[in-house]
C-alpha positions in Angstrom: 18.7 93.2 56.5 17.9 89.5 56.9 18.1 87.6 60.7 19.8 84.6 60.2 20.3 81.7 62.6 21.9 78.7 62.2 22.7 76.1 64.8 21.3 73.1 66.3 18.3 74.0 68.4 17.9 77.3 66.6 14.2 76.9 66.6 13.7 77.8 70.4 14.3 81.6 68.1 10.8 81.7 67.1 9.7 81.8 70.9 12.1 85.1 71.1 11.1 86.6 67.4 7.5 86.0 68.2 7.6 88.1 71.1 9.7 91.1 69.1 7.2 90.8 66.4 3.8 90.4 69.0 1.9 89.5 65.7 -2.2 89.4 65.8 -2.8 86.8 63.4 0.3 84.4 62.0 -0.2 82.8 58.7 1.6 78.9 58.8 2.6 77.2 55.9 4.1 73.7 55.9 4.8 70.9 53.8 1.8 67.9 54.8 4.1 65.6 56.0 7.5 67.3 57.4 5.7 69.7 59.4 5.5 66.3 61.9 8.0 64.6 60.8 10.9 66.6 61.6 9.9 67.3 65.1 8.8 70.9 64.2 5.3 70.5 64.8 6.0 69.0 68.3 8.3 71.8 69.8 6.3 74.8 68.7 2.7 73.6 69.1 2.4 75.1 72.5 4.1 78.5 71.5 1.4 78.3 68.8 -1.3 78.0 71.1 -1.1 81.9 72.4 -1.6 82.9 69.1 -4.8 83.0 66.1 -3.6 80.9 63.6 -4.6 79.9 60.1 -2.4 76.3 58.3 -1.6 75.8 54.9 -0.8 72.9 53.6 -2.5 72.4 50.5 -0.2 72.2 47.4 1.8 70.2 45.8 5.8 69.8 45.8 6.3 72.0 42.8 3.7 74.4 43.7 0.9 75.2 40.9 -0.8 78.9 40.4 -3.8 76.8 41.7 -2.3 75.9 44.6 -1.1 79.7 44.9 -4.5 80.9 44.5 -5.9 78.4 47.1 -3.6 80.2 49.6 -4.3 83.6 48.8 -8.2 82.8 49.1 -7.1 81.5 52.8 -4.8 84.1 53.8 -7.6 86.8 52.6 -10.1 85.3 54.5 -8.5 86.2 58.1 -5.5 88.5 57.2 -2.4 88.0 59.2 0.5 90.2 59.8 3.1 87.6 60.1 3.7 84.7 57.9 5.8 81.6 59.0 7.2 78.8 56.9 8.5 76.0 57.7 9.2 72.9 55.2 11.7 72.5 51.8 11.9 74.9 49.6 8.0 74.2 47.8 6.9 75.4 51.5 9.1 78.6 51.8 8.3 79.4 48.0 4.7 79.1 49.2 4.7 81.3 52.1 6.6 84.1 49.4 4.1 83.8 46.7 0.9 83.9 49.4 2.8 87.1 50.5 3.3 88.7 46.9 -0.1 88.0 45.8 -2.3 88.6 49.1 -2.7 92.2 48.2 -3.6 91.9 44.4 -5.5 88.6 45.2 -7.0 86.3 42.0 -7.6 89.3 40.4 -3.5 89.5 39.5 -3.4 85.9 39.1 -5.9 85.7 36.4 -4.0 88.3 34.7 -1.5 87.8 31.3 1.1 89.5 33.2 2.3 87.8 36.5 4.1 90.5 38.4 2.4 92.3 41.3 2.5 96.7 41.1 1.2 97.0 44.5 2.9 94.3 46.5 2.3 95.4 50.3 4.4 92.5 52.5 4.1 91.5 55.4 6.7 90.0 57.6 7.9 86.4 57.3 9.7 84.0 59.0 11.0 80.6 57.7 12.2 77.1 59.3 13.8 75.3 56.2 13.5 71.7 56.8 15.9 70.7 54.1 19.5 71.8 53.4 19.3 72.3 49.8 17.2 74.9 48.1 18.7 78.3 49.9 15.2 79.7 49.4 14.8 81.3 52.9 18.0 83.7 51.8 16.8 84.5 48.0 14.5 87.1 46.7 12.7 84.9 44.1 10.4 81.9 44.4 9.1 79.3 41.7 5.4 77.9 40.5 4.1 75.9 37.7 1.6 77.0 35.3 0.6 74.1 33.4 3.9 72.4 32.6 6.0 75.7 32.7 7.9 76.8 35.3 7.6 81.1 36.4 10.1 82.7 38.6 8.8 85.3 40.7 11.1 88.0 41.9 11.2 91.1 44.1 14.2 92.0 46.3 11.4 92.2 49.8 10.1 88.5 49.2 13.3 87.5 51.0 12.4 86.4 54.8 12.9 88.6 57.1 14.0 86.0 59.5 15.8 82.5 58.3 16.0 80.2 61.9 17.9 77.2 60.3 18.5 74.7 62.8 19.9 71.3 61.1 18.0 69.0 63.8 15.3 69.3 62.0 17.3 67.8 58.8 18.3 65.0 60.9 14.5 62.7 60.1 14.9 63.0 56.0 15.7 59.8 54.5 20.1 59.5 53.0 18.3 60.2 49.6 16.6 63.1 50.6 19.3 64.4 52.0 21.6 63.4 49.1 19.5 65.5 46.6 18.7 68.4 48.7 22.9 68.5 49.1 23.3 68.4 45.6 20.9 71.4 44.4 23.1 73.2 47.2 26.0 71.9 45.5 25.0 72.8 41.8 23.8 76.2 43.2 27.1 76.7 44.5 28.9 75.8 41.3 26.7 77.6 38.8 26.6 80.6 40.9 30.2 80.8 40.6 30.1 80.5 36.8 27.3 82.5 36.1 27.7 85.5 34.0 25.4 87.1 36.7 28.3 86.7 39.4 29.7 89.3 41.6 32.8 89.4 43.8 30.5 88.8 47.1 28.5 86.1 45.1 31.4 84.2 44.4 32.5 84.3 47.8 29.9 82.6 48.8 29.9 80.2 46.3 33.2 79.3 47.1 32.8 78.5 50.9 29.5 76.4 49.4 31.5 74.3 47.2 34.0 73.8 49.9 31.5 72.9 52.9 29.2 70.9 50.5 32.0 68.9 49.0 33.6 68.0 52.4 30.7 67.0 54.5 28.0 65.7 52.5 28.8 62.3 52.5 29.1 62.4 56.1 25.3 63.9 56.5 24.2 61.3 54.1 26.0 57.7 55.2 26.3 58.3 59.1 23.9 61.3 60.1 26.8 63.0 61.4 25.1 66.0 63.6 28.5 68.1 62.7 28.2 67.3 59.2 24.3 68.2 58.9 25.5 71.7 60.8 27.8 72.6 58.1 25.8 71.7 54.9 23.1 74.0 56.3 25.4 76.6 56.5 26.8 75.2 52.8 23.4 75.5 51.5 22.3 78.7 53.0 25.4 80.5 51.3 24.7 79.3 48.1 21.3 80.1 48.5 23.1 83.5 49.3 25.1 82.9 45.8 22.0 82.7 43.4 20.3 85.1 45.3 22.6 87.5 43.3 24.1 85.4 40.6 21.1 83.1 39.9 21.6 79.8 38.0 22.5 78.5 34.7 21.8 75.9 32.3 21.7 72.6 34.4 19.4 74.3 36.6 17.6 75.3 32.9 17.5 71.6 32.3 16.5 70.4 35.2 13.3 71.4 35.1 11.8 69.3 32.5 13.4 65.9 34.0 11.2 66.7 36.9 8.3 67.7 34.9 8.4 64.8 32.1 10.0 62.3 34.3 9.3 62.8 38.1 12.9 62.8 38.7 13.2 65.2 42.5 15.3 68.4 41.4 18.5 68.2 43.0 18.8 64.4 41.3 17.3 66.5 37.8 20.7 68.9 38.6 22.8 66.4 39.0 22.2 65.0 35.2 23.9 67.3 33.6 26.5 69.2 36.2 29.5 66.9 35.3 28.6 68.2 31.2 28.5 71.7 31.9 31.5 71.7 34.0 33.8 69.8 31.2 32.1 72.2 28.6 33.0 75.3 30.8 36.5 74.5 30.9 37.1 74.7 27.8 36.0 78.2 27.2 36.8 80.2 24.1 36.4 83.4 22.4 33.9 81.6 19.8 31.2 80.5 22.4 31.9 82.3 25.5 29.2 84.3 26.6 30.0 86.1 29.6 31.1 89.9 28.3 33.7 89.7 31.1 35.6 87.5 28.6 37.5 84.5 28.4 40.1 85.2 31.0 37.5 85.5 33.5 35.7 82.5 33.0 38.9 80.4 32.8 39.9 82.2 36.2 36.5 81.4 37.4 36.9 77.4 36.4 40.0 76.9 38.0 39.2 78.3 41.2 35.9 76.0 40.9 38.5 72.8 39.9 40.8 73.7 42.5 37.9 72.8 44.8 36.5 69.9 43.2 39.4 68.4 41.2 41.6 68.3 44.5 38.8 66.1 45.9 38.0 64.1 43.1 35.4 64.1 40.0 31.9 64.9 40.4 31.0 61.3 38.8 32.6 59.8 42.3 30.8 62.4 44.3 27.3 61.4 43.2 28.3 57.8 43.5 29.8 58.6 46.7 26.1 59.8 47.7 24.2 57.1 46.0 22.9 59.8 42.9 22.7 57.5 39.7 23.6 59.6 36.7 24.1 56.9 33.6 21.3 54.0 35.0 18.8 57.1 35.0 19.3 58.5 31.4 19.6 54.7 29.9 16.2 54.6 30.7 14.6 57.9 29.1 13.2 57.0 25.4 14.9 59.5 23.1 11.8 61.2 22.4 11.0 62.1 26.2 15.2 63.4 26.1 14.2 66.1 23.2 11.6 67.1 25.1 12.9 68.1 27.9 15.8 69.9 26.0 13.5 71.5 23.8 11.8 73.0 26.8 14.8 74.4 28.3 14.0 77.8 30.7 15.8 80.2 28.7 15.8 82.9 31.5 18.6 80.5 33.4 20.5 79.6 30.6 21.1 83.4 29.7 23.1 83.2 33.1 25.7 80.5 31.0 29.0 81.6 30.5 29.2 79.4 27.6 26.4 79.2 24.7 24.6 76.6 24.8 24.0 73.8 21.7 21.1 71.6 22.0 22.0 69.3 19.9 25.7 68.5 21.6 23.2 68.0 24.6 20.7 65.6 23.1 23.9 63.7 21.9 25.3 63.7 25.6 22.1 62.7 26.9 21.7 59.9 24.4 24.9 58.6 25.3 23.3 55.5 26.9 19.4 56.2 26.1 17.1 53.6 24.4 
């Protein structure tokens, strides 16, 4: 079972883990810049000092297989038996692939097939840095090869320990904060829908919606410190949520607005949530695709509109969090739009209760495109 911590200040755990675990070697991986920036590096450089340590930091935000084989080389070079990660969710997805692929090394890598028979972990601890991508509470983590992205997923690549404190949130800029919220937000709301969902997954999903609705714009337009508390705990259950219900199809699209446009992932979400959620709701027996049937999605989508309708739409949400939806498509040439629809990831638009039409979403995209 997974350690979790969440409060402000939860860091000084690492002192206390690191004396459970009494690692010989520890393995750090961090983004290049947060790792300073948040104040991380300053309150455990002197705990680090009484131990042999090898740093990562060299890979990208969306992590390639290069970058993954970079790591392995590194960690293989001086093995360690504890890994620690501490950055957004590229950095935690790091620290899980280094630890799924150590074992097998390039060899694996270089193979057709991606997923690892002899995966041997070792222990891992994780400092998330954003509140956002619920990766130190999922089983999976994400790289590109070439311009496609790969999901890699065993139930042990979850981290053993998840020290969330949100002072370390506090240094991100509003935007940053504004998109990590709203992949949290989306992951909340797609977990709820998905036709992957569970009783305990929508549980979670629910008090994610709730949290995430209610105090982002707080975290993002004053820096509240009790706002920042409860979207991490919003964003670690609905990192909880997808870690058994996955995502769905904005998730699906979002990936090729990052890829083909540079556009970070939570705002890449964002395009496309408000659709999905109007298309949801108006579930039938025609195109649903959940084999619970239509009375279970249409249950589902209330209790999801109960939440957000109350509060408003998700249009004024965005707005209220400064996330441009209409000025960003306006400005994608049709030809870039079916693109990234024609790359869709299929594996996460399985998880749609609805089926899904490509062409009714090039037409919603092109709404206002040149």
């Amino acid at each position: 079972m997974q350690n979790i911590f969440i409060y402000p200040g939860a860091i000084q755990e690492v002192q206390t883990t690191l004396m459970n675990l009494k690692p010989s070697r520890v393995f750090l991986v961090t983004g290049k810049k947060s790792f300073e920036k948040c104040g991380a590096e300053g309150r455990l450089k002197w705990l680090f000092e009484n131990y042999k340590l090898t740093h990562f930091n060299d890979f990208e935000t969306d992590p390639s297989l290069e970058d993954v084989e970079r790591g392995v080389q590194l960690f293989n070079a001086k093995p360690c038996d504890l890994i620690i990660s501490v950055g957004g969710g590229s950095a935690i997805d790091m620290a899980k692939l280094i630890n799924y692929y150590h074992h097998d090394g390039e060899k694996k890598l270089a193979a057709e097939t991606l997923a690892c028979t002899e995966f041997s972990p070792v222990k891992h601890l994780c400092l998330p840095t954003t509140a956002g991508s619920g990766s130190e509470s999922t089983h999976f983590a994400v790289m590109y090869i070439g311009d496609k992205k790969f999901s890699i997923a065993h139930p042990e690549l979850i981290p053993d320990f998840a020290i969330i404190d949100s002072e370390l949130h506090y240094s991100q800029t509003p935007y940053q904060k504004a998109v990590s919220g709203v992949d949290a937000l989306a992951q909340a709301i797609e977990s709820f829908w998905s036709t992957r969902s569970t009783e305990e997954s929508r549980v979670y999903s629910e008090k994610a919606l709730g949290l995430i609705w209610d105090y982002l714009p707080a975290t993002v337009n004053t820096g509240d410190k009790i706002a920042h508390l409860n979207i991490a705990i919003g964003a670690n259950m609905a990192g909880r949520a997808i870690n058994i219900a996955k995502t769905t199809a904005a998730h699906a699209m979002s990936y090729g607005f990052t890829k083909q446009v540079g556009l970070p992932h939570g705002h890449a979400v964002a395009l496309t949530l408000a659709y999905f959620l109007e298309l949801h709701s108006n579930v039938n027996d025609g195109n649903c695709n959940d084999l619970r049937g239509v009375a279970h999605v249409q249950e589902v989508m209330n209790k999801i509109i109960s939440v957000v309708g109350s509060r408003g739409s998700l249009e004024e949400f965005f707005q209220n969090n400064s996330i441009e939806i209409d000025t960003i498509t306006k400005e994608i040439p049709q030809s870039t739009l079916q693109v990234i629809v024609d790359s869709i990831n299929e594996e996460r638009l399985a998880n749609n209760p609805l089926k899904v039409n490509k062409a009714e979403i090039i037409k919603y995209l092109s709404r206002n495109a040149k």
